[in-house]
Structure formats: C-alpha cells, structure tokens
Steps between C-alpha positions, in 0.01 A plus 500: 500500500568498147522231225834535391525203270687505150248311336251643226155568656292249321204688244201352793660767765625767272223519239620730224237539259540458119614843432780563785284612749413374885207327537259699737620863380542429141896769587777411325820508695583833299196687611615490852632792677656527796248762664165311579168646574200237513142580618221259500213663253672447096332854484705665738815399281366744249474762747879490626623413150332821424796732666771244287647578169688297266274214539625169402279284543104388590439230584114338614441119614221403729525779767898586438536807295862587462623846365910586519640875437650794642448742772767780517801282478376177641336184294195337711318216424140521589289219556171376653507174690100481568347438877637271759840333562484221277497753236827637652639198483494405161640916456794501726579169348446580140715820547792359678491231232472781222856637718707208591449217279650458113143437291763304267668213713247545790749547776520723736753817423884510712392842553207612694292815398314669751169636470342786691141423516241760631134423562224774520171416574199590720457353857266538788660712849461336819605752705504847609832576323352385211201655359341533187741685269838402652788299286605241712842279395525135632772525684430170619223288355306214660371180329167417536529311190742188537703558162810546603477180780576286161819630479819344640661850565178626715682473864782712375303773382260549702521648837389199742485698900282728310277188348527327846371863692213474264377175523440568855392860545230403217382174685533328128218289458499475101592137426701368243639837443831654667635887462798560409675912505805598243628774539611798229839590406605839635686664259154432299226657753766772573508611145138478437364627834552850585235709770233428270479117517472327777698191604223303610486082591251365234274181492449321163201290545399216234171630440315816487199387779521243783851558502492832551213534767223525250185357651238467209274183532726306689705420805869584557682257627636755758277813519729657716825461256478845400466654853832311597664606151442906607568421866885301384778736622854342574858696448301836394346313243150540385288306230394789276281338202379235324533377117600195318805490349803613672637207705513276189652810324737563778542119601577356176705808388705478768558120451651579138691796632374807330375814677092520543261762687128511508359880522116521525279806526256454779136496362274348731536615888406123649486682873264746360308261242507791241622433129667755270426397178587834296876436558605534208693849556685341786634231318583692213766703743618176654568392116669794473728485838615144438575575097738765658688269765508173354 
C-alpha cells in the first residue's frame, strides 16, 4: 500500500542534505542506476566496482559506500547497506526515494521507475542441499526480524498459508516477534539462477547469535528453534540458510514495487558446525555470475 498523496514530502521525512543528496547515503538522485548490487561490508563495494568501468561516482558515509559505472553495456549502482535489516531499511528507502520522488518540489514522480536490486552476501546452510560453497538465491525469504510488520502493505506481499504453516510446524515460542515470508519475483530468480544457484527458502534473522541458534554464555529462549527450522518441509519447500537481511530487502522492496533477490554464498555448514572462512574465491565467481545476469 502506497502513499499516493500529491502533497510535497515535508524536509523531516525526506531529508535532503545541503548539497542535493539523501540523507543516509549521501547519492544524489543522478548517481542512481537502474541495475543495483548492494553487499553489507563498504569493502566489498570496491571489490565488485573493481570489474566496472566508466565510474561515475564514489560515494562513502557511515557504512554506505556507493560507486556507479559500466559493465559491458549495463550501468550498476553498487552499494553497501551495512549488517542487519534496519540498515536495509533506510537503503531500499533511500533508493526508491533517489528513483521516484522530484528532490525539487518533494513529490512523488507520475511515473514510476523500477529498480532491479540484487543482494550478494555470505550465509550459513542448514541443510544437506546446501553446503559450504553453494550460491543459494532467496527465492522466498523469511522474517525473523519484524521490519516489514510496520508497513501497511505487509499482508499483500507476503505469502500468509506459508507464514501460518510456519508458525505451527516451528512451535513459535519467540514473543513479541512474528515471521513473516515474501516471496521473489520470477522473471528475477529465473534470470539470475541457472544450474549453478540454487533456489533455496532463506531465513533473515535480526541478529547474528541467539537468533540464529548460537549458544555462547546464555540461554535460548527455544534451544530447539533450530532443530525445527532444518526439520520445516511443506509444498517441497525446505529452509536452506540463515542471514540477516533479505526479508526486509525482499519485504520492503516488494512494498515499493521494484524487483529484489538476495543470493548468498554458503560459508558456514550450521549441520556440520564447520566455518569456511577463506571464501573469498567463491564469492569472487558469484560477483562475477550476478555482474553477468543482472
């Protein structure tokens, strides 16, 4: 559900900063292309801006580094967003504002640009199918972190008989806290998954420990969340890994209509408690498959 209203956005919602630029990401509406890649570390923007020519921009402000340029043919946009969904937030919103509203009257444009936003990142496997070394796309992502729940729109995007299915196969004990599960746009996870990626069902959880099953010196609320999580199966649907930002990625993009997929490169085998951290090679090709299909 969208705020259609012909009224300027007053400067305490749409903060434009002194020089023409949004807030959070410091981008001016003319830095934006239509091709997005984002990945949490600022470092990593450096690393995929690395295979882009004709750069037009960089851009650093807190943890969003920003570069725009070419890649045979195609202008991307690639930007860092940080950890966690309330990072996302302020990006998908930022960049949709950056698209569809006039920075000079502060209303919203008649006509609506569309973004195609791709995430890559790294992501713990939960599954068989999903070991250390696999790509695995969200084709549906699940909510662990209430952001999108603020949102009027968040019934009609998200897919509720698979929320309801997983209330109860997991037991849900977490209070205060309810999942929600958006789905990705076809036409998007067709183009960008071929045999090598799989199209997996991917949990964004709002924190990196407790939340994902990490007992450290503490007690988790449910011990035996994870257990249930790689035990879920309904409609030939599996949960295949864990991270932290696609539902608010795929949630909130969805709410503002542009096209949004999470791919992740499995790191850590949770099943297996074994950690690959010399993955750098892996994502490197992963960079390299989703520069080529976005």
């Amino acid at each position: 559900m969208l705020n259609n209203s012909k009224q300027p956005i007053p400067p305490s919602e749409l903060i434009i900063n002194s020089d023409g630029s949004i807030f959070h990401l410091h981008m001016k509406p003319e830095h934006l292309a239509d091709k997005v890649i984002v990945c949490g570390d600022p470092a990593r923007v450096d690393n995929i801006a690395s295979f882009l020519t004709d750069i037009e921009c960089n851009i650093s402000s807190r943890e969003f580094h920003s570069i725009t340029g070419m890649y045979q043919g195609k202008r991307i946009t690639v930007l860092s967003h940080g950890i966690g969904g309330d990072n996302i937030e302020i990006v998908m919103n930022e960049l949709d504002m950056l698209a569809n509203v006039d920075f000079d009257t502060r209303l919203v444009k008649d006509e609506f640009r569309k973004l195609d936003i791709i995430r890559i990142g790294t992501s713990g496997g939960l599954q068989d199918i999903s070991p250390i070394g696999t790509y695995v796309a969200a084709k549906y992502a699940i909510g662990f972190d209430g952001v999108l729940n603020f949102y009027a729109g968040r019934d009609q995007v998200c897919d509720l008989a698979f929320e309801k299915e997983l209330m109860k196969q997991l037991d849900w004990k977490i209070k205060g806290l309810l999942p929600y599960v958006v789905e990705a746009p076809d036409p998007l996870v067709d183009r960008i998954c071929k045999d090598d990626i799989l199209k997996g069902v991917t949990i964004a959880a709002n924190g990196f420990y407790a939340p994902q099953g990490r007992k450290l010196r503490f007690e988790l609320a449910d011990p035996d969340l994870n257990r249930k999580i790689q035990a879920f199966s309904w409609n030939n649907r599996i949960i295949t890994n864990f991270e932290m930002e696609s539902s608010a990625l795929a949630g909130i993009g969805a709410v503002l209509g542009h096209n949004v997929l999470t791919v992740c490169c499995i790191i850590a085998g949770r099943k297996a408690q074994k950690m690959n951290v010399d993955y750098k090679q892996s994502l490197q090709n992963l960079i390299r498959i989703v520069l080529e299909r976005i």
